[in-house]
C-alpha positions in Angstrom: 255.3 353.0 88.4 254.1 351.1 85.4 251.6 348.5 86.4 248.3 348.4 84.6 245.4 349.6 86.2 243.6 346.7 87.0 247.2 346.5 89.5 247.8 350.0 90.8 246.2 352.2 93.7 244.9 354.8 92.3 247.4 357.5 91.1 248.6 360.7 92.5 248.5 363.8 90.0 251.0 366.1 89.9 249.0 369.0 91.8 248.3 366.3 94.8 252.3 365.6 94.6 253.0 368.9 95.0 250.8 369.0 98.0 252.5 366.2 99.9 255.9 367.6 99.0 254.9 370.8 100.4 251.8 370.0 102.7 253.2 367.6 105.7 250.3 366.7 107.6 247.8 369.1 105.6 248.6 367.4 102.3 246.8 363.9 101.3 244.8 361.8 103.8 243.7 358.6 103.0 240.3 358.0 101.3 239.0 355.6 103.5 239.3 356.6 107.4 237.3 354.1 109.4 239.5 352.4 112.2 239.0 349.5 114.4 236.9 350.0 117.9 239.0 347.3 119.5 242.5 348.5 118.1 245.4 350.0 120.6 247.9 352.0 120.0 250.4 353.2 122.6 251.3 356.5 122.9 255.1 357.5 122.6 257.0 360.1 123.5 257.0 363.2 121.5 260.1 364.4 119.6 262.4 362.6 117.2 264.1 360.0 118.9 268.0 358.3 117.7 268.4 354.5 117.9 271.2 352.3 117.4 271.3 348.5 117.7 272.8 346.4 120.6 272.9 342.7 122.0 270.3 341.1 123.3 272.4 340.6 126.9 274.5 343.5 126.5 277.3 343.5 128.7 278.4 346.5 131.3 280.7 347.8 128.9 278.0 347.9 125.8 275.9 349.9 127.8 278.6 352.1 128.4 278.7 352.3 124.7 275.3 353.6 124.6 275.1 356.2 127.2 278.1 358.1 126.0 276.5 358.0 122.0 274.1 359.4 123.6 271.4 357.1 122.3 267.8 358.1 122.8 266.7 354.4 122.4 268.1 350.7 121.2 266.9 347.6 119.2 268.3 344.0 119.4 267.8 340.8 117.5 266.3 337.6 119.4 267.1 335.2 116.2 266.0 332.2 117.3 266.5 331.7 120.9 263.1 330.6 122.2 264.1 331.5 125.8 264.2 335.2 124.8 261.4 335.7 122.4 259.2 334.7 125.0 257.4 337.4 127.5 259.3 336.8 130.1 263.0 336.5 127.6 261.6 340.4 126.2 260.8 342.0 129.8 264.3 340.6 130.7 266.2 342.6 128.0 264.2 345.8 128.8 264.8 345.8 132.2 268.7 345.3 131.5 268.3 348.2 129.3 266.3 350.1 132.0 268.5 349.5 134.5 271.0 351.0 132.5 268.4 354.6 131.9 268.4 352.8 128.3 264.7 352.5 126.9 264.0 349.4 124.2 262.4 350.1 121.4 262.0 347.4 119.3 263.2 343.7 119.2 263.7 341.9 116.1 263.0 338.3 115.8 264.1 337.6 111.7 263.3 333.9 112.0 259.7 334.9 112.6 258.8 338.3 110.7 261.2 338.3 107.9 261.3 336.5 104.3 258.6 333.6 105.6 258.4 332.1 102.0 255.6 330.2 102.5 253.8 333.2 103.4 255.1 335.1 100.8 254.3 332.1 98.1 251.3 330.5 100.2 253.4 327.5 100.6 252.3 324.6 102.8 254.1 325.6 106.0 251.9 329.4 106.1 249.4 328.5 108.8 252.2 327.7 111.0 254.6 330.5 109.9 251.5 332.6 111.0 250.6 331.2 114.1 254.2 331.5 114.6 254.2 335.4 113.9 250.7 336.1 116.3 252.9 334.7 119.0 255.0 336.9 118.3 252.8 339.6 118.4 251.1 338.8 121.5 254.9 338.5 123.4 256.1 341.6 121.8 252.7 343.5 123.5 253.2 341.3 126.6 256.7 342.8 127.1 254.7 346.2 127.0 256.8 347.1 123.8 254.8 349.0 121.0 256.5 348.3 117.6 257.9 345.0 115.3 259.6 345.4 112.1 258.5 343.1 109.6 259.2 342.5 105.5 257.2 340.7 103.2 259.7 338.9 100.4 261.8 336.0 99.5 265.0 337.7 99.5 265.8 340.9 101.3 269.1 343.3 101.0 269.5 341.3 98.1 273.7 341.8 97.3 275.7 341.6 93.9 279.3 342.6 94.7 281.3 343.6 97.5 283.1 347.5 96.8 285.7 349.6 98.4 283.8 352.5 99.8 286.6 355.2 101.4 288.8 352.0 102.1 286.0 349.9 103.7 283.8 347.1 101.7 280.4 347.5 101.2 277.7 345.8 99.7 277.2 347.1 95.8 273.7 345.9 93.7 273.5 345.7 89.7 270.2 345.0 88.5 271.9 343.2 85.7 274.6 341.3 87.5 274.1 337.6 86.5 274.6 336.4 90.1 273.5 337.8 93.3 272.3 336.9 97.0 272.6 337.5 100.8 275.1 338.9 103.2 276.0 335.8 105.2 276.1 338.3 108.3 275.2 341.7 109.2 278.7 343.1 108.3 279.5 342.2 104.7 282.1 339.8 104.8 281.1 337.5 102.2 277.9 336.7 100.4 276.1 333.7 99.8 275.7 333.3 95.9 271.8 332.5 95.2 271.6 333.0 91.5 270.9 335.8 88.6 268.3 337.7 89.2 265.7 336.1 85.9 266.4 332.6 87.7 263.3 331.2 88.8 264.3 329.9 92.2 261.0 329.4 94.1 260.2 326.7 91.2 258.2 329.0 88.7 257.7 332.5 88.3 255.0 334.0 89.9 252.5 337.1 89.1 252.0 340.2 90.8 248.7 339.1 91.2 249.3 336.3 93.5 252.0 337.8 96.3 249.8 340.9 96.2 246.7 338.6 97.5 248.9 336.8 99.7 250.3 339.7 101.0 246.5 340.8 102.0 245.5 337.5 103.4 249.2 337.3 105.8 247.9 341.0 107.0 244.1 340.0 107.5 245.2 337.3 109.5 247.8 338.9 111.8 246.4 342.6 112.1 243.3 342.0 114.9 246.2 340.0 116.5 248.6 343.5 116.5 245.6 345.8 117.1 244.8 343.5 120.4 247.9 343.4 121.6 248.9 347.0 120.7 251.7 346.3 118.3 252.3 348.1 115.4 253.8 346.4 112.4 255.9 348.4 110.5 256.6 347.0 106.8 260.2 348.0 104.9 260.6 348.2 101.3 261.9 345.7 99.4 265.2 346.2 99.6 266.8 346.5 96.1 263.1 348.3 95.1 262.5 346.3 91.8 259.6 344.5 90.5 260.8 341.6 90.1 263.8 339.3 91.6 264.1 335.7 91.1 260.9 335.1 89.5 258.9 336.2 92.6 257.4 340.2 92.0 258.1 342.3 94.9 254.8 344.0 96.0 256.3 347.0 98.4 258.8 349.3 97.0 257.0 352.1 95.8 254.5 355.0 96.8 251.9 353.2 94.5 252.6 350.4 96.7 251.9 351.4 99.9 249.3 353.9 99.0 247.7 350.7 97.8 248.5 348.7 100.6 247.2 351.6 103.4 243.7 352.2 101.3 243.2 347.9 101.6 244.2 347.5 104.8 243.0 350.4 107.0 244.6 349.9 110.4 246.2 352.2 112.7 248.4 349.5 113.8 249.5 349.0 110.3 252.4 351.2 109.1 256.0 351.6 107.4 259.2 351.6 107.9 260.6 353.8 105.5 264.5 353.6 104.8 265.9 356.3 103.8 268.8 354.4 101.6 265.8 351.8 99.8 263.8 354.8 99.2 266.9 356.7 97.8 268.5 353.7 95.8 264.8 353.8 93.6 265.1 356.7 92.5 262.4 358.2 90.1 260.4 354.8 90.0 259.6 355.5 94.0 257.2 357.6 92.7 258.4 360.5 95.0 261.9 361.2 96.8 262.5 360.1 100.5 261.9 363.4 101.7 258.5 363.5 99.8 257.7 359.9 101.1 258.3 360.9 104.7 255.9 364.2 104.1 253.3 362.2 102.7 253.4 359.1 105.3 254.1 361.1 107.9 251.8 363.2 107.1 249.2 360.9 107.5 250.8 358.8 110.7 252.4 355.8 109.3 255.8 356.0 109.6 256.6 354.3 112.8 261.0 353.7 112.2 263.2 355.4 110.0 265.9 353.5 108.7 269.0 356.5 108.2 271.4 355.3 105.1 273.2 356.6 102.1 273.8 355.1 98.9 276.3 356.0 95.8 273.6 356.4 93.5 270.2 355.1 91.8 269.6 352.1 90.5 270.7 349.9 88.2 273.6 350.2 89.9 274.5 351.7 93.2 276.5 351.0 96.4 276.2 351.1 100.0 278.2 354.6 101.8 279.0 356.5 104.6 275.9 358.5 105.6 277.9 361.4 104.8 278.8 360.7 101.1 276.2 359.3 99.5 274.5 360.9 96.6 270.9 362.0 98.9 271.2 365.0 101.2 270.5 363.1 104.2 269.6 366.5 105.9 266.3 366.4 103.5 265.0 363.6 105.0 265.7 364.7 108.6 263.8 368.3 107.7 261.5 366.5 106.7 260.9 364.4 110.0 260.9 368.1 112.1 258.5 369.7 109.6 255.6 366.3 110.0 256.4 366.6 113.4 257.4 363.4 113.7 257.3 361.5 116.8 259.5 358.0 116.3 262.6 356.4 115.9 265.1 357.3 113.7 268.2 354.3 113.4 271.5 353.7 112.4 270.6 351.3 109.7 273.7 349.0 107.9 276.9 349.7 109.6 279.8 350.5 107.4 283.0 348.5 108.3 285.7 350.6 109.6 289.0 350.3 111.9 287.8 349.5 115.2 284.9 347.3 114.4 281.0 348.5 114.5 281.5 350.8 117.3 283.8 353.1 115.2 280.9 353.7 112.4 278.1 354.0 115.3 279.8 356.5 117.1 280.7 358.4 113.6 277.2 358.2 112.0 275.7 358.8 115.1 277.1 362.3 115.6 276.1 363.3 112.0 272.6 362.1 112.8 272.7 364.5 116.2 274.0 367.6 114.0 271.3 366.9 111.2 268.6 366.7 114.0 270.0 369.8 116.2 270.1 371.5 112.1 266.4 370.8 111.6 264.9 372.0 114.6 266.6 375.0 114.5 265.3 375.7 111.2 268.6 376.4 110.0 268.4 375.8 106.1 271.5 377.5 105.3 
């Protein structure tokens, strides 16, 4: 929290802190409240709801999988496969899920929502990256389905090193580590070296300035699209939460941030996703712990996903962990979801290899999600 002031939203003292800490949806509200006529927003069901991911074309035996977790709802990924990120492609993998007394929450389509750097750097491919992403959003509402994740940044779960984490390998970050990148996949089995984290990759080195306006002018383009079609877009941290990687500043990692971000662009279909293990691995700069994030967004309706992870420890160093034995009380952040009253989807977020492949860590870290949640609505602070 150390722009200047010409940069930053404006601050929040300690007495208003205190009052989204303690406050939940009686604490802050934003200062501008006027909302689209023509926006829709569809209603969910109430209560806190566990997710876990799954294929796009699950089999018979994945769906198994599902129904004894448990699972209150799934996501999948589309990637790039145009016949199923169309209308029809999305209504087909909700109906497999239906069939299956399995409801769909979101689908992912990375090629399209995530790290578009032309959007990010107003490069010459934007207009199409953004006629690419209000397809998108007008297939995603077509489907009938509510929600798309999206992030806004060159290079997300940026990785450093591989560690052994209670004899399985996880991704580590050092802020200082001369070399870093990307998982190559989803489970960290190698990583694809980009360069140190001063390097100017994109060409030059950027100012805050400039992603911050091109963040603005990517929403101002895409929101009437979301509010028309009745999507919301939900945007996650930057994941490591630093100013600056690569010589490109990263524009949404902290309560300043979004605070900024929710005052300039006023939309009810506009919202976060908040991640429990980005939020925790910022520590003090976040401006407020996860638990004081979720009070404060939740508070005031804009948390639309909760990503459920555990790290090691702050930055500038920290790991990925078991949801168990990380350094944040997890059971904070779920307390926290009960006492907003919180009505969306909380997910398994970065599966931690372990004997027996991803299924072993869902069916793990999906049980301690269950006794956290049955914890906090009892009340039970003991």
């Amino acid at each position: 929290m150390s722009q200047e002031s010409t940069d930053s939203p404006t601050r929040l003292s300690r007495r208003e802190l205190a009052k989204v800490a303690l406050g939940g949806a009686a604490g802050l509200t934003l200062l501008t409240s006027s909302k689209s006529a023509l926006a829709v927003v569809r209603p969910q069901p109430l209560g806190i709801k566990l997710g876990s991911s799954g294929p796009a074309e699950p089999t018979d035996e994945d769906l198994l999988f599902f129904k004894q977790l448990g699972v209150d709802v799934v996501q999948c990924s589309v990637g790039g496969r145009p016949e199923l990120n169309s209308v029809e492609g999305l209504l087909k993998i909700k109906k497999r899920y239906a069939d299956a007394g399995l409801t769909l929450h979101n689908v992912r389509n990375l090629p399209v929502t995530n790290n578009r750097i032309d959007c990010v750097l107003n490069g010459p491919g934007r207009d199409a990256d953004i006629a690419n992403y209000k397809t998108w959003l007008r297939n995603v509402g077509g489907a009938g389905l509510h929600y798309t994740l999206t992030n806004f940044n060159v290079a997300q779960v940026v990785t450093s090193a591989l560690v052994e984490t209670r004899g399985s390998r996880t991704r580590a970050f050092d802020v200082n580590a001369p070399k870093m990148g990307l998982p190559q996949a989803s489970a960290p089995r190698g990583l694809n070296i980009m360069g140190g984290p001063k390097d100017n990759l994109y060409g030059r080195e950027y100012t805050r300035e400039e992603i911050w306006a091109n963040l603005i002018s990517f929403l101002k383009e895409v929101m009437p699209v979301a509010e028309e079609a009745g999507v919301i877009i939900g945007l996650h941290p930057d994941d490591p939460p630093v100013p600056s990687l690569f010589g490109v500043p990263r524009v949404l990692w902290s309560l300043d941030d979004y605070t900024k971000l929710f005052s300039t662009i006023n939309s009810p279909n506009l919202g976060i996703c908040l991640c429990v293990g980005t939020w925790a691995q910022g520590g003090a700069a976040m401006g407020i712990d996860p638990a004081g994030a979720i009070r404060y967004f939740g508070g005031i309706n804009r948390i639309h996903e909760i990503h459920y992870r555990n790290v090691s420890s702050t930055q500038p160093h920290f790991h990925e962990t078991y949801v168990d034995d990380g350094y944040y009380d997890m059971y904070k952040a779920m307390k926290a979801l009960v006492d907003v009253k919180y009505n969306g989807v909380v997910h398994l977020d970065h599966a931690v290899p372990m004997v027996g492949g991803n299924r072993t860590y869902e069916a793990f870290a999906m049980g301690y999600m269950k006794a956290m949640r049955q914890r906090a609505l009892a009340g039970n602070d003991a």
